[in-house]
Structure formats: structure tokens, C-alpha cells
C-alpha positions as CSV (number, residue, x, y, z in Angstrom):
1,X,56.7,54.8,-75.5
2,X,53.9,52.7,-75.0
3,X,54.4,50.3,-71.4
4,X,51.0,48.8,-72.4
5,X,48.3,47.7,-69.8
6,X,51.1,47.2,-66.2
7,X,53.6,50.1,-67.3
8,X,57.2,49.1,-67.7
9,X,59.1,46.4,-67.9
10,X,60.2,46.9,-64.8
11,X,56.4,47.7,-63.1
12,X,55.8,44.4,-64.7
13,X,58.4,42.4,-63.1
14,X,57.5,44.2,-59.6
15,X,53.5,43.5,-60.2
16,X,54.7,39.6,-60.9
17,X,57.1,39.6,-57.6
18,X,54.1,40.7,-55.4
19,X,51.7,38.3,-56.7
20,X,54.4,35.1,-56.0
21,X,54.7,36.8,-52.5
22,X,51.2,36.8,-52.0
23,X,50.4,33.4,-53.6
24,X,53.2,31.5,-51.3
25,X,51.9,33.0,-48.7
26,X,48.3,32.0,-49.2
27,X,49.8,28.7,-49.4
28,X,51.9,28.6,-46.5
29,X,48.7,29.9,-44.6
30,X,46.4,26.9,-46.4
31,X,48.8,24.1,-45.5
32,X,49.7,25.7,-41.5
33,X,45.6,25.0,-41.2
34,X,45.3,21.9,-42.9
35,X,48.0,20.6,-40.4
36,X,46.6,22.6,-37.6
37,X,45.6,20.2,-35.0
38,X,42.6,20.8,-32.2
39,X,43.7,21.3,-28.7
40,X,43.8,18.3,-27.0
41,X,41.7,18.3,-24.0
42,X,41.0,16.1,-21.0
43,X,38.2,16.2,-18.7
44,X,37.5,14.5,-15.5
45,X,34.1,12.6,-15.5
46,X,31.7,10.0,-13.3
47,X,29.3,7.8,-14.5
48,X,27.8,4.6,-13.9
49,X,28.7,1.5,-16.9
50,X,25.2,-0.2,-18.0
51,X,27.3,-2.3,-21.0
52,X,30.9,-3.4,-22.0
53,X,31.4,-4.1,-25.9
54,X,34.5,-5.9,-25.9
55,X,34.3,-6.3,-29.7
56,X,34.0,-2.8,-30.1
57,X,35.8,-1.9,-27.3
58,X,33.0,0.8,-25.9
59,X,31.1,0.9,-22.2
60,X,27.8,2.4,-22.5
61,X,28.6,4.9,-19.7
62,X,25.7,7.2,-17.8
63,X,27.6,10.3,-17.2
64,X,27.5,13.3,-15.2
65,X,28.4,16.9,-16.8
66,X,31.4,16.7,-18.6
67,X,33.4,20.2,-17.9
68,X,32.0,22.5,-20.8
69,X,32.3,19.2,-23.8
70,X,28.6,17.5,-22.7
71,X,26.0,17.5,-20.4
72,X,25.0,14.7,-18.6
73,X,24.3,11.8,-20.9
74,X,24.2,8.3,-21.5
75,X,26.0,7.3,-24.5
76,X,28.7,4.5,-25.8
77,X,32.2,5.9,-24.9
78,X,35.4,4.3,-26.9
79,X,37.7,2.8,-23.9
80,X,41.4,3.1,-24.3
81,X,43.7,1.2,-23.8
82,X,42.5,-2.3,-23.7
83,X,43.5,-3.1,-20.1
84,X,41.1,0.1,-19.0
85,X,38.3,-1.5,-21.2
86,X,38.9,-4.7,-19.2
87,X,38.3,-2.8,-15.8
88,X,34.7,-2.2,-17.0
89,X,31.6,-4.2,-16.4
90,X,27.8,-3.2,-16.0
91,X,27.2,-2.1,-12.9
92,X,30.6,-0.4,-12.1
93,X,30.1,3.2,-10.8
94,X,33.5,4.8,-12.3
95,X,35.4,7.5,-12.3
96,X,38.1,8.5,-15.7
97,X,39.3,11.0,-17.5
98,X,37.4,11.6,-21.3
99,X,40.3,12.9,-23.7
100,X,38.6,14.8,-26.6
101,X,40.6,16.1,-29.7
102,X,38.4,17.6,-32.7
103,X,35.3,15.3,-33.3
104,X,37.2,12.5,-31.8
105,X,37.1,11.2,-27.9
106,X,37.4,8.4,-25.7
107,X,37.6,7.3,-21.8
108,X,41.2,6.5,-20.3
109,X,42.2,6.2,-16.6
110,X,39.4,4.7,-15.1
111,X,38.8,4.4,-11.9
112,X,35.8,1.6,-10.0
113,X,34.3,3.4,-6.9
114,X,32.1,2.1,-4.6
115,X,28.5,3.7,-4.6
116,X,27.9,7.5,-3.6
């Protein structure tokens, strides 16, 4: 009795079971880490504004450290919601919170304070 190149039927049917197992799986791991999202994270931060974009609703902020995201920098920061953008003009020593998720970030909560 020849079983050919798997064995038996029933070897077969076994050898076919596993590999569905495994390929779901490989799937179910694939589309867990394509939904996977980064860890939202929110730092505290102080800068000083040196330009508001209203039209692209940025400040150009000079900011201190940033907990372990950045080092002190001066750089256009997106400004959400609206009515925090509206706080904002050059000038303005501030004080908000950056929210970073994956490659993505912007400044919320802002806060004008007067000259240290």
C-alpha cells in the first residue's frame, strides 16, 4: 500500500488541518497589527509663540524639552481645537500639553503665562 509523498489519507487530512490552523492564525496576527494603534501620549510643554498660521492652523512654537518625544526646538506645532489656536499670537510665552500618537502630534490646552 502505497500512501504516496504525506502517508495516509488520514496523515493527509491531519497535515491540511494544521496548515489552516497555522494560516488563520498568521492572519489573525497580521490584521491584530495592522489595527494596532500607537499609545497615545501626552506631554506637558513651554515655549514661547514667534508665529500663528490661522490658515494652517499651526504656531511656530520655541519649545523647551519635551519629556523623552524632542528636545528643545523651534518648529511649527498643529494647534487643536480651533478656539486653542485662537489663544495664540507671537509673542505669547505658553504653556500646553503636546498629544503625540504614532508620527502624528499637535498642541491642545494651552495656557498664556506671563514672562519667567
Amino acid at each position: 500500500m502505497d500512501g504516496g509523498r504525506f502517508g495516509t489519507p488520514r496523515a493527509r487530512a491531519t497535515i491540511e488541518t494544521m496548515m489552516k490552523t497555522v494560516c488563520l492564525l498568521f492572519l489573525a496576527l497580521a490584521l491584530a497589527a495592522c489595527g494596532a494603534k500607537d499609545a497615545v501620549k501626552r506631554y506637558p510643554m513651554q515655549g514661547y509663540v514667534q508665529a500663528v498660521d490661522a490658515t494652517s492652523k499651526t504656531a511656530t512654537i520655541a519649545a523647551g524639552k519635551i519629556g523623552d518625544w524632542m528636545d528643545a526646538m523651534t518648529m511649527d506645532y498643529p494647534v487643536k481645537p480651533d478656539s486653542e489656536l485662537a489663544k495664540l499670537h507671537a509673542g505669547d510665552h505658553i504653556e500646553g500639553t503636546v498629544v503625540v500618537e504614532g508620527a502624528m502630534y499637535y498642541v491642545t490646552d494651552v495656557k498664556v503665562v506671563s514672562k519667567q
